[in-house]
Biopython code that builds the backbone (N, CA, C, O; Angstrom):
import numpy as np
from Bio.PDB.StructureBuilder import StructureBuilder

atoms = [
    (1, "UNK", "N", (37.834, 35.373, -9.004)),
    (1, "UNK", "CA", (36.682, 35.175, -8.160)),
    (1, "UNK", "C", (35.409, 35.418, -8.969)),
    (1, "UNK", "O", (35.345, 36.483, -9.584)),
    (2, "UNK", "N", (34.437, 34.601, -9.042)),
    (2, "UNK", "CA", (33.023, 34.930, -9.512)),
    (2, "UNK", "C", (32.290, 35.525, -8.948)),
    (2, "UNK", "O", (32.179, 35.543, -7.723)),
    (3, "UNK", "N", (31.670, 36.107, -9.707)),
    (3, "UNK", "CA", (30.567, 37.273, -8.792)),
    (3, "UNK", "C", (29.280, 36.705, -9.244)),
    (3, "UNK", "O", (28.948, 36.345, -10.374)),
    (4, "UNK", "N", (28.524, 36.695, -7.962)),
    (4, "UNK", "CA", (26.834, 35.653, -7.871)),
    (4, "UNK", "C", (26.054, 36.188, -8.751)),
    (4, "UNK", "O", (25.863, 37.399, -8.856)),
    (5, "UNK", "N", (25.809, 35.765, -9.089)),
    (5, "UNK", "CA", (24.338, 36.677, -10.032)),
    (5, "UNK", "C", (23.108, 37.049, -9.532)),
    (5, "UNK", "O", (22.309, 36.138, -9.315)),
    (6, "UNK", "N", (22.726, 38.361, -9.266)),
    (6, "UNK", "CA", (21.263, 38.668, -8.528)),
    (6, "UNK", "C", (20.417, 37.007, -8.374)),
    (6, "UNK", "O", (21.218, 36.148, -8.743)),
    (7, "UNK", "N", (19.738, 36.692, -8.156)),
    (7, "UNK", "CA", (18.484, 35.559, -7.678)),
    (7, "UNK", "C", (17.707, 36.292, -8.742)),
    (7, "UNK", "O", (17.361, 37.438, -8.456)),
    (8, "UNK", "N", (17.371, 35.798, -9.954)),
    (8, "UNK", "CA", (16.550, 35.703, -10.780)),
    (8, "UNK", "C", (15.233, 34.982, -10.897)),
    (8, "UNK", "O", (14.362, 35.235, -11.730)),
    (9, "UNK", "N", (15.185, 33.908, -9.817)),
    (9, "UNK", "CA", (13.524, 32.654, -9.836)),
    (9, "UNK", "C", (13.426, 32.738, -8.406)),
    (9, "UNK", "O", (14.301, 32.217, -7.714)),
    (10, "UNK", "N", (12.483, 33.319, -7.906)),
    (10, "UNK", "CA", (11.888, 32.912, -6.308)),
    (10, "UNK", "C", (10.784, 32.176, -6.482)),
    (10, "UNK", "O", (9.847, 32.362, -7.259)),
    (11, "UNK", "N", (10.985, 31.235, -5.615)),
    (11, "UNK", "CA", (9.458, 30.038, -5.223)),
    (11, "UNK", "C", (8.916, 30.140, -3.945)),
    (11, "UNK", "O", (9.573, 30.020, -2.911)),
    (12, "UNK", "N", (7.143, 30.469, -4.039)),
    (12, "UNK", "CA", (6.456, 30.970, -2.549)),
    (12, "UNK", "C", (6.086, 29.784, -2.246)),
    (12, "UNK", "O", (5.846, 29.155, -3.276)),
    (13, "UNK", "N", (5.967, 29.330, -1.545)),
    (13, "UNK", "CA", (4.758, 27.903, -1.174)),
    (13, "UNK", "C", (4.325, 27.780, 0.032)),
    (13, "UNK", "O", (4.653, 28.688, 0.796)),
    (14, "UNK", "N", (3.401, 26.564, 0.637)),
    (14, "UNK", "CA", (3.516, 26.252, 1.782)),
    (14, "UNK", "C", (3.411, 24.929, 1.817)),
    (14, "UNK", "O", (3.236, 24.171, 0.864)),
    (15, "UNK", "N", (3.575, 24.555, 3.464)),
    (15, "UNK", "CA", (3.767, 22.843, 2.933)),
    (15, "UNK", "C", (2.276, 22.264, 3.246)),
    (15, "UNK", "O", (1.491, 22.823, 4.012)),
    (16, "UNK", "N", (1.999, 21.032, 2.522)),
    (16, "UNK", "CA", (0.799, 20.421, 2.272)),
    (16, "UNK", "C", (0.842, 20.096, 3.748)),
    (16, "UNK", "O", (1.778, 20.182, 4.542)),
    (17, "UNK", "N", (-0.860, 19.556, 3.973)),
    (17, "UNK", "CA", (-1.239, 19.556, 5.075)),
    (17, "UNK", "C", (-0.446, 17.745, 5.627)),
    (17, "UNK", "O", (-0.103, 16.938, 4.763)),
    (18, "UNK", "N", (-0.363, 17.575, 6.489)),
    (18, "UNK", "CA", (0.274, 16.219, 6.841)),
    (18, "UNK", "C", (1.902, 16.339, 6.697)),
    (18, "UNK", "O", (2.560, 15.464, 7.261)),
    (19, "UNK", "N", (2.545, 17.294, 6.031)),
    (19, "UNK", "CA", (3.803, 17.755, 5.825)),
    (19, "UNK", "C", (4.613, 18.206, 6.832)),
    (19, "UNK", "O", (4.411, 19.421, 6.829)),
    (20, "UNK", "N", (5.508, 17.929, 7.800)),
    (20, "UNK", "CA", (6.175, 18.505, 8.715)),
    (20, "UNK", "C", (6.567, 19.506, 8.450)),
    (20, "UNK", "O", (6.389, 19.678, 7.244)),
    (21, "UNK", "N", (7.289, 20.788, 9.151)),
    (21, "UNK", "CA", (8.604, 21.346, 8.548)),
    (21, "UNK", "C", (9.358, 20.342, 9.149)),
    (21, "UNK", "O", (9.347, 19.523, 8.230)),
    (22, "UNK", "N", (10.014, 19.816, 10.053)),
    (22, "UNK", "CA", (10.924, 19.023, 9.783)),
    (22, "UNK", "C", (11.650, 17.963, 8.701)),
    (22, "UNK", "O", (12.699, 17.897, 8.059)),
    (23, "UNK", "N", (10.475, 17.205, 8.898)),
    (23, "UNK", "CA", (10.151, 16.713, 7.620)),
    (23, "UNK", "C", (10.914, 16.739, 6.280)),
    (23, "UNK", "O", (11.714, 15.990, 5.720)),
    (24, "UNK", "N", (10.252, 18.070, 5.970)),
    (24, "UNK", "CA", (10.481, 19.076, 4.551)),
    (24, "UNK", "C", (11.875, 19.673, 4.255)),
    (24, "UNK", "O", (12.415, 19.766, 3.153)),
    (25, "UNK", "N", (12.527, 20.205, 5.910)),
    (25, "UNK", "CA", (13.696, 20.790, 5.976)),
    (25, "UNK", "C", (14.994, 19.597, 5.696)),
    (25, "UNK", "O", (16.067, 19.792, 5.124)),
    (26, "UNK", "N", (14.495, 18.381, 6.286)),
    (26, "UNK", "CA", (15.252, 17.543, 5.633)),
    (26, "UNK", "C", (15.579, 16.686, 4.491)),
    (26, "UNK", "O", (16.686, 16.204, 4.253)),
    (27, "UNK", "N", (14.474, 16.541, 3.789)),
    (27, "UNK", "CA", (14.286, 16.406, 2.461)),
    (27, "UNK", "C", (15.255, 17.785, 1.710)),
    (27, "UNK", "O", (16.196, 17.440, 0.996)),
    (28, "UNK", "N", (15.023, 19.133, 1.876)),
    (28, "UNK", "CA", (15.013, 20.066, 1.312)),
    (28, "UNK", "C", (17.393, 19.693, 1.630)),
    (28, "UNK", "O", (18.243, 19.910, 0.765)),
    (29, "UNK", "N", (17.615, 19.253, 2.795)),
    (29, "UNK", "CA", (18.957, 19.451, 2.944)),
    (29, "UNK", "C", (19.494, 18.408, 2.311)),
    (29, "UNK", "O", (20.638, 18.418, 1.857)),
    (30, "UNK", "N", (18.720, 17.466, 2.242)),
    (30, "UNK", "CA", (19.564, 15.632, 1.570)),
    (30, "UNK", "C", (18.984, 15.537, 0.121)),
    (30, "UNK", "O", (19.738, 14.792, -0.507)),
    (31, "UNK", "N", (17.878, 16.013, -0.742)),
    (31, "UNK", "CA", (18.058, 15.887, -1.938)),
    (31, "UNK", "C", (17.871, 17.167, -2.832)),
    (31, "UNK", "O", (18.495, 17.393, -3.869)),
    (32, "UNK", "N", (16.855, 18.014, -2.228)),
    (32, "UNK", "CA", (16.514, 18.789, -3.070)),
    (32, "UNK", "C", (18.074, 19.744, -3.444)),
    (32, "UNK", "O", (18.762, 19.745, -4.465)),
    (33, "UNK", "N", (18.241, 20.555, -2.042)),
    (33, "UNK", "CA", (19.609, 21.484, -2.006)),
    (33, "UNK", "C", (20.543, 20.861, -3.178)),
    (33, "UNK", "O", (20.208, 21.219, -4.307)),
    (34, "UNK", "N", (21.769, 19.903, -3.092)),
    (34, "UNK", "CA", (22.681, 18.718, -3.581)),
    (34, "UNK", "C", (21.989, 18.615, -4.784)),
    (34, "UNK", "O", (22.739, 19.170, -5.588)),
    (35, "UNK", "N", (21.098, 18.269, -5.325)),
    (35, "UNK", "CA", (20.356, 18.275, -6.671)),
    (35, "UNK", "C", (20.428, 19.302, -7.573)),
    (35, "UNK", "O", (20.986, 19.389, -8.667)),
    (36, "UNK", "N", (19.724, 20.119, -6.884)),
    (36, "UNK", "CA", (19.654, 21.610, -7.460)),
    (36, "UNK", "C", (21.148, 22.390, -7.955)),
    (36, "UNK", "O", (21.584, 22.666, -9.072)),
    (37, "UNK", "N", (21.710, 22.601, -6.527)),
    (37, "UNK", "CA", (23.194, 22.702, -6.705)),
    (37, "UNK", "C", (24.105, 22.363, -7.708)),
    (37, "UNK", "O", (24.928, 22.828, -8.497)),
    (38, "UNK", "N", (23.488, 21.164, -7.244)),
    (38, "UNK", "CA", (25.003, 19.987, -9.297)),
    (38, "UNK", "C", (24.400, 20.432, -10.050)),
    (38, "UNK", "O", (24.569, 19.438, -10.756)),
    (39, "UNK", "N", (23.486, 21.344, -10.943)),
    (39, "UNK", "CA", (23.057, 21.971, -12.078)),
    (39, "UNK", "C", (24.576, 22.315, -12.435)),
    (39, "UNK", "O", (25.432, 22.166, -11.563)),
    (40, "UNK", "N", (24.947, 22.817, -13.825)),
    (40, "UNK", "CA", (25.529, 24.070, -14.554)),
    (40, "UNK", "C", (25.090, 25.176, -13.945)),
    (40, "UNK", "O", (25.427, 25.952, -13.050)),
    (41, "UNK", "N", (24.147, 24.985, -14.793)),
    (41, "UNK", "CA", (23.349, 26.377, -14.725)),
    (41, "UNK", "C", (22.695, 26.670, -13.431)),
    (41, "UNK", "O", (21.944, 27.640, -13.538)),
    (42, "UNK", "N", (22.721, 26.257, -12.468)),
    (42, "UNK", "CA", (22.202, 26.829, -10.820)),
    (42, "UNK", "C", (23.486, 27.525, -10.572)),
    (42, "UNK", "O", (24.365, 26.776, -10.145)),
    (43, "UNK", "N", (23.778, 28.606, -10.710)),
    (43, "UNK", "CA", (24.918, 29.807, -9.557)),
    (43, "UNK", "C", (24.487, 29.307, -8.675)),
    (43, "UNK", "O", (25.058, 28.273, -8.331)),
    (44, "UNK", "N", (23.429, 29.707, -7.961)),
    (44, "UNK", "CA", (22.952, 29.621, -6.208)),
    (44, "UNK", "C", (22.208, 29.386, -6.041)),
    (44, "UNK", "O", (21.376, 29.714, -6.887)),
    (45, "UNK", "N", (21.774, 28.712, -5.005)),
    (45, "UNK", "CA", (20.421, 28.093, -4.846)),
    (45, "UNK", "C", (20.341, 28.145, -3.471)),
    (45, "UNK", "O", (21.064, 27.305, -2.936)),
    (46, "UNK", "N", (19.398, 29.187, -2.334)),
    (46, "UNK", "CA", (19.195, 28.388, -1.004)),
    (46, "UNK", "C", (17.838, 28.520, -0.611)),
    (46, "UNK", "O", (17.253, 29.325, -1.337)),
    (47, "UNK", "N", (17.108, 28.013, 0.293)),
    (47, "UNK", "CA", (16.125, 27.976, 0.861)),
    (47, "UNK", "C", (15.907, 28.831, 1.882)),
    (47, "UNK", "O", (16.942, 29.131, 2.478)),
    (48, "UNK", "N", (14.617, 29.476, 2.411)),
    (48, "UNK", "CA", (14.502, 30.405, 3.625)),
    (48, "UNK", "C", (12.884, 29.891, 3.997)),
    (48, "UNK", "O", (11.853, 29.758, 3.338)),
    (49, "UNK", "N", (13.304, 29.669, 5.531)),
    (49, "UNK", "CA", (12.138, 29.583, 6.048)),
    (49, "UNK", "C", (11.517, 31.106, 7.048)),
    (49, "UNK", "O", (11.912, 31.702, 8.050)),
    (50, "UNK", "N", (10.113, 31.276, 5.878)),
    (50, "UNK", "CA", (9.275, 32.601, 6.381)),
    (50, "UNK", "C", (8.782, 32.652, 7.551)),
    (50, "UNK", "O", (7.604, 32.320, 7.681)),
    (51, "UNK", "N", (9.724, 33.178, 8.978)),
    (51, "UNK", "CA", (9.435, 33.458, 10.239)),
    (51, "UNK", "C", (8.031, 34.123, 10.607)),
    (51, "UNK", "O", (7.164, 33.660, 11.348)),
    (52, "UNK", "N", (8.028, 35.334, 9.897)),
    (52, "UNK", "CA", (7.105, 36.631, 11.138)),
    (52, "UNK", "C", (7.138, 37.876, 9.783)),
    (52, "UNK", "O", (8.002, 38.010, 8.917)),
    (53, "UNK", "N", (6.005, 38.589, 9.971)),
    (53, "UNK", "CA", (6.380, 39.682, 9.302)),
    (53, "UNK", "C", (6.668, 40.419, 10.208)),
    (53, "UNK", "O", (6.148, 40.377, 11.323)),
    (54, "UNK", "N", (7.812, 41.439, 9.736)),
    (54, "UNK", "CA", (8.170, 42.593, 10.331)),
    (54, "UNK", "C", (7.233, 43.857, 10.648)),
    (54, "UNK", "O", (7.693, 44.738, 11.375)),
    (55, "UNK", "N", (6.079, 43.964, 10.186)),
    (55, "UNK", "CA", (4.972, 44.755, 10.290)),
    (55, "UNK", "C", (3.545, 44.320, 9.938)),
    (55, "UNK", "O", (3.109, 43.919, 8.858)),
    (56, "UNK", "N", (3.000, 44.474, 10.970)),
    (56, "UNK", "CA", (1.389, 43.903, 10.732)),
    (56, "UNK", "C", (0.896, 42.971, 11.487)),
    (56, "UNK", "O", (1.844, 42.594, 12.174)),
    (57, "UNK", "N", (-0.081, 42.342, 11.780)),
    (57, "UNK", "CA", (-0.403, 40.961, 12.408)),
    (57, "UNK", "C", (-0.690, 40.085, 11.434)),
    (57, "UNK", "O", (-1.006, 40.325, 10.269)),
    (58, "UNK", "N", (-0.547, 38.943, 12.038)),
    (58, "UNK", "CA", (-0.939, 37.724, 11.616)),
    (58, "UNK", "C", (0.376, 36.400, 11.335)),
    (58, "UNK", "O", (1.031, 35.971, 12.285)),
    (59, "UNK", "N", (0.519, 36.048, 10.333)),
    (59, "UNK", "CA", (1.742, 35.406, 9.918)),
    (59, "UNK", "C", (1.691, 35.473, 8.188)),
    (59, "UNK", "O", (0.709, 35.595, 7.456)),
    (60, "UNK", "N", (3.040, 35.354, 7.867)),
    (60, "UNK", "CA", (3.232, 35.385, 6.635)),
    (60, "UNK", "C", (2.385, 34.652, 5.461)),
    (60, "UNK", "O", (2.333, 33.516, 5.932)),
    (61, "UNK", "N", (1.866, 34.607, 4.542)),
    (61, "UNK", "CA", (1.132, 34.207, 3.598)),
    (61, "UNK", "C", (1.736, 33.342, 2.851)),
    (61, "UNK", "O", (1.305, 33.334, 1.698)),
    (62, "UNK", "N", (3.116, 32.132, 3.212)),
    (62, "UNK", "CA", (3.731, 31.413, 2.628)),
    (62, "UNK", "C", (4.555, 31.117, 3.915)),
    (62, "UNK", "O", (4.822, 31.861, 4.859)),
    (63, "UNK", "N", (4.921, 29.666, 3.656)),
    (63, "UNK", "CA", (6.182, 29.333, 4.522)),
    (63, "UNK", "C", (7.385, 29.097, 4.500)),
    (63, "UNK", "O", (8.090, 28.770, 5.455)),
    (64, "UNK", "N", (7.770, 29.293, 3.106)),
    (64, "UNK", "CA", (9.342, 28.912, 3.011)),
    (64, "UNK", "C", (9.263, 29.894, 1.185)),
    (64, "UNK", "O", (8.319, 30.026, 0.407)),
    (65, "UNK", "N", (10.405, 30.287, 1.125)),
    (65, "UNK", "CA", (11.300, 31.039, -0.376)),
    (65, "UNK", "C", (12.239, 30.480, -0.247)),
    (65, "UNK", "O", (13.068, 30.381, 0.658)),
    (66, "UNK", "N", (12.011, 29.708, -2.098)),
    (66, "UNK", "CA", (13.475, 29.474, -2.472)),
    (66, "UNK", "C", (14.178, 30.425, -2.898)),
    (66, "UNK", "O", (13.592, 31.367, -2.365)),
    (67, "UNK", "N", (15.338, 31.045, -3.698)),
    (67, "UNK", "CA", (15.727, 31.697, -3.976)),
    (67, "UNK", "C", (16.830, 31.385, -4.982)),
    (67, "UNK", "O", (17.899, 31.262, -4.383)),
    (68, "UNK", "N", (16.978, 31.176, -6.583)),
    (68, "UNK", "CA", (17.736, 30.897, -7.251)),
    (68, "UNK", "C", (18.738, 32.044, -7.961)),
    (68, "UNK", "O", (18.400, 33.221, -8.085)),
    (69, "UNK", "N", (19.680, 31.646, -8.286)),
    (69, "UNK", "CA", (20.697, 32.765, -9.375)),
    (69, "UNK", "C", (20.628, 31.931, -10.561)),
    (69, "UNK", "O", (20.886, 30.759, -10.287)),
    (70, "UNK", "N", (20.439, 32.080, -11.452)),
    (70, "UNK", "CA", (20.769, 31.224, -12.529)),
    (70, "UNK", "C", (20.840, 32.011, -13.943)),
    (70, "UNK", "O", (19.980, 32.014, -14.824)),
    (71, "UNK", "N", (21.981, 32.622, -13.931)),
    (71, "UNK", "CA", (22.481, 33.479, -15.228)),
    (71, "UNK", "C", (21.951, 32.965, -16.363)),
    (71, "UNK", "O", (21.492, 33.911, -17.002)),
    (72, "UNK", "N", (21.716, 31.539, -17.162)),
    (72, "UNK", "CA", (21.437, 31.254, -18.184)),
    (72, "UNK", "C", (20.015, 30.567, -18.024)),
    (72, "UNK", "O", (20.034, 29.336, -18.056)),
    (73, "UNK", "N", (18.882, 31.139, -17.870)),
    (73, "UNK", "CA", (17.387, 31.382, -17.467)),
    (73, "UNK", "C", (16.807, 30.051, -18.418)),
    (73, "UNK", "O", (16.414, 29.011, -17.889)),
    (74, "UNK", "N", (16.823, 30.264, -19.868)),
    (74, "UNK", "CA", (16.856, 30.147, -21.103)),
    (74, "UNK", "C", (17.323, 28.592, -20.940)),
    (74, "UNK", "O", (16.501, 27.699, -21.144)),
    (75, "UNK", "N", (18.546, 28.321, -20.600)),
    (75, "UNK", "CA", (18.834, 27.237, -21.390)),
    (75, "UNK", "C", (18.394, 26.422, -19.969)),
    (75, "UNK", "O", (17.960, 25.287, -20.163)),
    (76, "UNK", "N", (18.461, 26.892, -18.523)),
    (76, "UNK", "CA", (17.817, 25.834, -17.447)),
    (76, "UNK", "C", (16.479, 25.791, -17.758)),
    (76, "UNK", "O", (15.761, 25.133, -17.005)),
    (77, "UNK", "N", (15.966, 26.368, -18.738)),
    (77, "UNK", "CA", (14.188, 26.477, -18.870)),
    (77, "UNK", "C", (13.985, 25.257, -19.741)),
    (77, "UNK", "O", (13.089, 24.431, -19.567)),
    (78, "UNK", "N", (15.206, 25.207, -21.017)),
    (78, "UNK", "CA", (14.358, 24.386, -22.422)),
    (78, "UNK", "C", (15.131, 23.517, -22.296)),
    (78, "UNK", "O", (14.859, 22.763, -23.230)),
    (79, "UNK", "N", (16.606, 22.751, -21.305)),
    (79, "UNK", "CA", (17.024, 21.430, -21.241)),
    (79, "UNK", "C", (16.850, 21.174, -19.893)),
    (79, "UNK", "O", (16.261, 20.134, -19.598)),
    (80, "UNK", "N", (17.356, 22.124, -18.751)),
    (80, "UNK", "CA", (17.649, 21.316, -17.491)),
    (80, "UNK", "C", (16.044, 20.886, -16.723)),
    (80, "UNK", "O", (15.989, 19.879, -16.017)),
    (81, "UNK", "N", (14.919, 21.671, -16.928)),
    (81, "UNK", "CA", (13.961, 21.293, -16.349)),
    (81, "UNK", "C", (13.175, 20.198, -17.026)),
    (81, "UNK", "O", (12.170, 19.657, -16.565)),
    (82, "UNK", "N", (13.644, 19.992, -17.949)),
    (82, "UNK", "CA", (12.793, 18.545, -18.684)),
    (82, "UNK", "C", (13.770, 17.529, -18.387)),
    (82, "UNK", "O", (13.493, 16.336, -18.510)),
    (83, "UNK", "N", (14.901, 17.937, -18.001)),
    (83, "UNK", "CA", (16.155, 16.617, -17.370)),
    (83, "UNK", "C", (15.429, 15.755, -16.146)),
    (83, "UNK", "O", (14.414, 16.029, -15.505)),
    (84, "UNK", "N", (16.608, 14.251, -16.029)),
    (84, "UNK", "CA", (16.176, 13.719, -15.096)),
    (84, "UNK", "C", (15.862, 14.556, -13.649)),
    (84, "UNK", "O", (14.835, 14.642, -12.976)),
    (85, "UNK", "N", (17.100, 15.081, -13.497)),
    (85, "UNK", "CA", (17.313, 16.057, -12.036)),
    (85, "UNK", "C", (16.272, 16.170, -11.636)),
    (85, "UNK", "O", (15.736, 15.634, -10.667)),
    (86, "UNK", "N", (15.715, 17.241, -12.717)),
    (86, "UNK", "CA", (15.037, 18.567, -12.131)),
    (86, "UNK", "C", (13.430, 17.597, -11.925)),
    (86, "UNK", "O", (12.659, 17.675, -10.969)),
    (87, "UNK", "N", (13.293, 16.693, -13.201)),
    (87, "UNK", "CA", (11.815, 16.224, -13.088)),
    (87, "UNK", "C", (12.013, 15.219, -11.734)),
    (87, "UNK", "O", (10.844, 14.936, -11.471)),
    (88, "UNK", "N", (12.620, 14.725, -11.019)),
    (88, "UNK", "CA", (12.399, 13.657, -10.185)),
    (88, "UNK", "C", (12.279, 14.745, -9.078)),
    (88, "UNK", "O", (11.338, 14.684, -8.286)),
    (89, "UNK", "N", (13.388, 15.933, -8.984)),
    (89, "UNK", "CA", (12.684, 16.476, -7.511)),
    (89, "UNK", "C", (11.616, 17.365, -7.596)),
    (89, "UNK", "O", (10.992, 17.583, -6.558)),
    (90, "UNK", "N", (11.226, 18.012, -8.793)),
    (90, "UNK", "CA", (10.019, 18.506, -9.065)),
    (90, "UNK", "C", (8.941, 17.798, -8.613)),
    (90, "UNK", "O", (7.924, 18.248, -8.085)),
    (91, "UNK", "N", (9.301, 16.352, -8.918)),
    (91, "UNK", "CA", (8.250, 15.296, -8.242)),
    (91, "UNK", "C", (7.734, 15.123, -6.873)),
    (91, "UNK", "O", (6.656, 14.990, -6.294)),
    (92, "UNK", "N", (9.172, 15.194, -6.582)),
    (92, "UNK", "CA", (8.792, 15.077, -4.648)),
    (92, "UNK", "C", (8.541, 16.474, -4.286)),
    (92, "UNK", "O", (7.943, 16.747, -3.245)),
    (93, "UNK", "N", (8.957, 17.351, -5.075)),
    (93, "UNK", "CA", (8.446, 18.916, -4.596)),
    (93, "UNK", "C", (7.063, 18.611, -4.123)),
    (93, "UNK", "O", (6.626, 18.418, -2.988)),
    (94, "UNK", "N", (6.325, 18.623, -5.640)),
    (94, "UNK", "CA", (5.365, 18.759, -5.818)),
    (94, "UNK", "C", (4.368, 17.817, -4.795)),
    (94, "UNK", "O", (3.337, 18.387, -4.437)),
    (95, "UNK", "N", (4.532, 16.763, -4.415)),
    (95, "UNK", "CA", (4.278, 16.123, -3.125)),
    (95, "UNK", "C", (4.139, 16.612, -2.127)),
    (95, "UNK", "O", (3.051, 16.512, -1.560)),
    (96, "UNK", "N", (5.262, 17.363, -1.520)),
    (96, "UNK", "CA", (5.216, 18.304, -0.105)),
    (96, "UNK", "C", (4.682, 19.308, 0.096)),
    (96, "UNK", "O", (4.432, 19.663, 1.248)),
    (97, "UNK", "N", (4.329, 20.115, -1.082)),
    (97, "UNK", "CA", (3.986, 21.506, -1.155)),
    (97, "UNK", "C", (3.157, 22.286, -1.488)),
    (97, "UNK", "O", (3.656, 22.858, -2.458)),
    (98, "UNK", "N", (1.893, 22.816, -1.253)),
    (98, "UNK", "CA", (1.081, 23.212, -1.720)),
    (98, "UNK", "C", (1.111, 24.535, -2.436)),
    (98, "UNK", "O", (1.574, 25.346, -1.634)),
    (99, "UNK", "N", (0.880, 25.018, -3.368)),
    (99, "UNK", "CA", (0.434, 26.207, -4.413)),
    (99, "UNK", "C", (1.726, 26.674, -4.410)),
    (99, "UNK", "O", (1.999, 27.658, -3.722)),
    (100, "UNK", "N", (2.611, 26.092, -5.106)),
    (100, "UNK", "CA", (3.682, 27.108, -5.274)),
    (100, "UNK", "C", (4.058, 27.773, -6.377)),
    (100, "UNK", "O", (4.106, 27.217, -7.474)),
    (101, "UNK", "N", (4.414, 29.247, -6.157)),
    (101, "UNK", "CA", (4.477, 30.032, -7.085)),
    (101, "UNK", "C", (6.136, 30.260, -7.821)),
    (101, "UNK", "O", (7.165, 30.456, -7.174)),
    (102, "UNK", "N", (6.049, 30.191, -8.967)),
    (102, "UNK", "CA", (7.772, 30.005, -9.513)),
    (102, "UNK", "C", (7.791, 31.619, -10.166)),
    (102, "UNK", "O", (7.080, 31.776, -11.158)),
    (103, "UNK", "N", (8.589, 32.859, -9.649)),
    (103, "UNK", "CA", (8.136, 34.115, -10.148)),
    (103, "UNK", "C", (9.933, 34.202, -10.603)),
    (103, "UNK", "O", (10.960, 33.991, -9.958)),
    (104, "UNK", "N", (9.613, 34.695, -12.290)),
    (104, "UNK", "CA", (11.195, 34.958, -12.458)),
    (104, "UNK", "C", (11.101, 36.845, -12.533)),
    (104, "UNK", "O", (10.344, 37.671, -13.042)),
    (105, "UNK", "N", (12.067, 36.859, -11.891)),
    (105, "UNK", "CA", (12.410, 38.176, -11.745)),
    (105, "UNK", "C", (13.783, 38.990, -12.226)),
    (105, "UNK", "O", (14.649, 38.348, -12.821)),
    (106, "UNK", "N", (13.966, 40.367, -11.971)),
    (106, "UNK", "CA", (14.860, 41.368, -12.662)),
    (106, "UNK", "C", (15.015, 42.358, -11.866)),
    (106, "UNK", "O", (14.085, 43.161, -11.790)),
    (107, "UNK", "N", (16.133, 42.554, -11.120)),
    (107, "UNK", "CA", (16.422, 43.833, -10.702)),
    (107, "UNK", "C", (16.251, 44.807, -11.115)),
    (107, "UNK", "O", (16.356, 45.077, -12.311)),
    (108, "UNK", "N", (15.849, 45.818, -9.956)),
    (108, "UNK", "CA", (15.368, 47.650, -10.721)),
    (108, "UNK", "C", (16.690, 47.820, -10.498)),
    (108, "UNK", "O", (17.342, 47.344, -9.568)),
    (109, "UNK", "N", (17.225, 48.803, -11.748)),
    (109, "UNK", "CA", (18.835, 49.196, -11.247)),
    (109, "UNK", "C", (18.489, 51.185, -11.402)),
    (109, "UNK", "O", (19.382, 51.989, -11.137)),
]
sb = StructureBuilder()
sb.init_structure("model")
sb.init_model(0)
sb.init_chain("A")
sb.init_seg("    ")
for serial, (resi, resn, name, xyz) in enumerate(atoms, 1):
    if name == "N":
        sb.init_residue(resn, " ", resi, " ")
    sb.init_atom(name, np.array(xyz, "f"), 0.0, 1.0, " ", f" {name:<3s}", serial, name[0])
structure = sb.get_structure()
């Protein structure tokens, strides 16, 4: 059995103005998800849409986190993101979504 690898890349965004979430959620289930996924190097990949904060008023400061695992950081950085894959849905990402932030991260142990 494989064991997941912490989520190493979270993406904040929100969606551009004229952008559904519907819309977006289905794009996000028919190419982006299936895309991402057939990587090597993607362990895991899912999407979360940002409800409510649990404390405070107002609403969250983003509308959706992706959330990736991808053990070999390095080599999805210097081949798979200059690949066809990644540049064609980067493309339509980048279409739907306004200011999104790509933060790679490291567990405190």
């Amino acid at each position: 059995m494989q064991v997941e690898t912490t989520p190493n890349l979270f993406i904040l965004y929100t969606l551009k103005e004229g952008v559904t979430p519907e819309q977006f959620e289905e794009w996000v289930r028919t190419t982006d998800q299936p895309a991402m996924r057939g990587l090597a190097r993607v362990q895991s990949f899912r999407t979360y849409r940002a409800e409510r904060l649990l404390m405070g008023e107002g609403a969250p400061g983003v509308a959706y986190i992706e959330a990736f695992a991808i053990p070999d950081l390095e080599g999805f950085t210097n081949e798979d993101m200059g690949g066809e894959t990644v540049q064609k849905v980067m493309g339509e990402f980048m279409g739907l979504v306004e200011a999104p932030q790509f933060i790679v991260t490291s567990e405190v142990k």
